[in-house]
KEKE-3310 file (N, C-alpha, C; in steps of 0.2 Angstrom, whole numbers, plus 5000, padded with zeros to 4 digits):
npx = (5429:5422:5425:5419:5414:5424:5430:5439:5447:5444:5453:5451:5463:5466:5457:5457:5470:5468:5459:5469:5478:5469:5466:5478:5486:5496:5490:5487:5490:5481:5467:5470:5470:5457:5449:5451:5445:5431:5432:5435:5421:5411:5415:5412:5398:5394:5396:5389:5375)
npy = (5523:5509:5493:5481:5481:5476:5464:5450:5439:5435:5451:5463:5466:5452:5448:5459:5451:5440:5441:5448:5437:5428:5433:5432:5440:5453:5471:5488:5500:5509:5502:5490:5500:5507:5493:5490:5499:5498:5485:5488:5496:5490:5478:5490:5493:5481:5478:5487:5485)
npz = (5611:5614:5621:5624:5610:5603:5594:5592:5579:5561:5551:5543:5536:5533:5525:5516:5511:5507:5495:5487:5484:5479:5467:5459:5450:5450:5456:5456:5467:5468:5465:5477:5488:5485:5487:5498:5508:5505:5510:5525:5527:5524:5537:5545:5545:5547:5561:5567:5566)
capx = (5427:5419:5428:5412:5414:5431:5430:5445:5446:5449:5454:5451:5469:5469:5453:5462:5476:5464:5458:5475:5479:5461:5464:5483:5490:5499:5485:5488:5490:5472:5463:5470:5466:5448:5445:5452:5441:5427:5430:5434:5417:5407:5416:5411:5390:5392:5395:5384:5368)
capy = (5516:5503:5488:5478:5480:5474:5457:5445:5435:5438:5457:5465:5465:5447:5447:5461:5449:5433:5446:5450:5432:5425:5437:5428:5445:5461:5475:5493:5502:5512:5496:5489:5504:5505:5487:5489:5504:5493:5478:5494:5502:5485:5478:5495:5493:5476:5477:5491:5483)
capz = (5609:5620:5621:5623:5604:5599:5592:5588:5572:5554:5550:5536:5533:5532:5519:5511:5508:5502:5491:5484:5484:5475:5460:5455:5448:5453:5457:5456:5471:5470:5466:5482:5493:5485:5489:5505:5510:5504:5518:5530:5525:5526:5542:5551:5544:5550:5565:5569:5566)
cpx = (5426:5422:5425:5414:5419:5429:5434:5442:5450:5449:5453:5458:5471:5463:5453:5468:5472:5462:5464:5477:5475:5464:5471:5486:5489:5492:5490:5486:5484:5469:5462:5467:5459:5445:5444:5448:5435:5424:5432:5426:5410:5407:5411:5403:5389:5391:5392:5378:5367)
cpy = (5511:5497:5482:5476:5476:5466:5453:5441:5440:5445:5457:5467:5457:5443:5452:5455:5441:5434:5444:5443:5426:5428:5434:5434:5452:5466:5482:5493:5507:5508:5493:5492:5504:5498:5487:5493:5500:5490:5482:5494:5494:5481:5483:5494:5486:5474:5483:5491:5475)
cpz = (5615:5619:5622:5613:5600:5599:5590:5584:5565:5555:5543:5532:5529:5525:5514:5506:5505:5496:5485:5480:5478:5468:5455:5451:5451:5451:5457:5463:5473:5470:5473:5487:5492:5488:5497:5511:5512:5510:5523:5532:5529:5534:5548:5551:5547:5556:5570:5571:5570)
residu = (UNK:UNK:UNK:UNK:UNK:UNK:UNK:UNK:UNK:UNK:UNK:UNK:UNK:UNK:UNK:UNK:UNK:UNK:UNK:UNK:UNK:UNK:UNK:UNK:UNK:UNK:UNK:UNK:UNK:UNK:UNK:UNK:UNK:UNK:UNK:UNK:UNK:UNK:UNK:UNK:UNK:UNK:UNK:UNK:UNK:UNK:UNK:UNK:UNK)
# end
């Protein structure tokens, strides 16, 4: 990994958890994972182009 790339700020842990937050009820724990894949998945295409 090139360290040129590492960027601080939000994590997708922490728009995983505004997510969680926004919705106002208990989620299942696939739902979760799926979403969380998701802001992984996006993240990763984001900062590659």
């Amino acid at each position: 990994m090139d360290a040129k790339l590492i960027v601080f700020g939000e994590t997708s842990l922490d728009k995983l958890l505004q997510w969680l937050r926004s919705s106002g009820e208990p989620k299942d724990i696939r739902e979760v994972l799926i979403q969380y894949l998701q802001i992984l998945s996006k993240s990763v295409t984001e900062d590659s182009e």
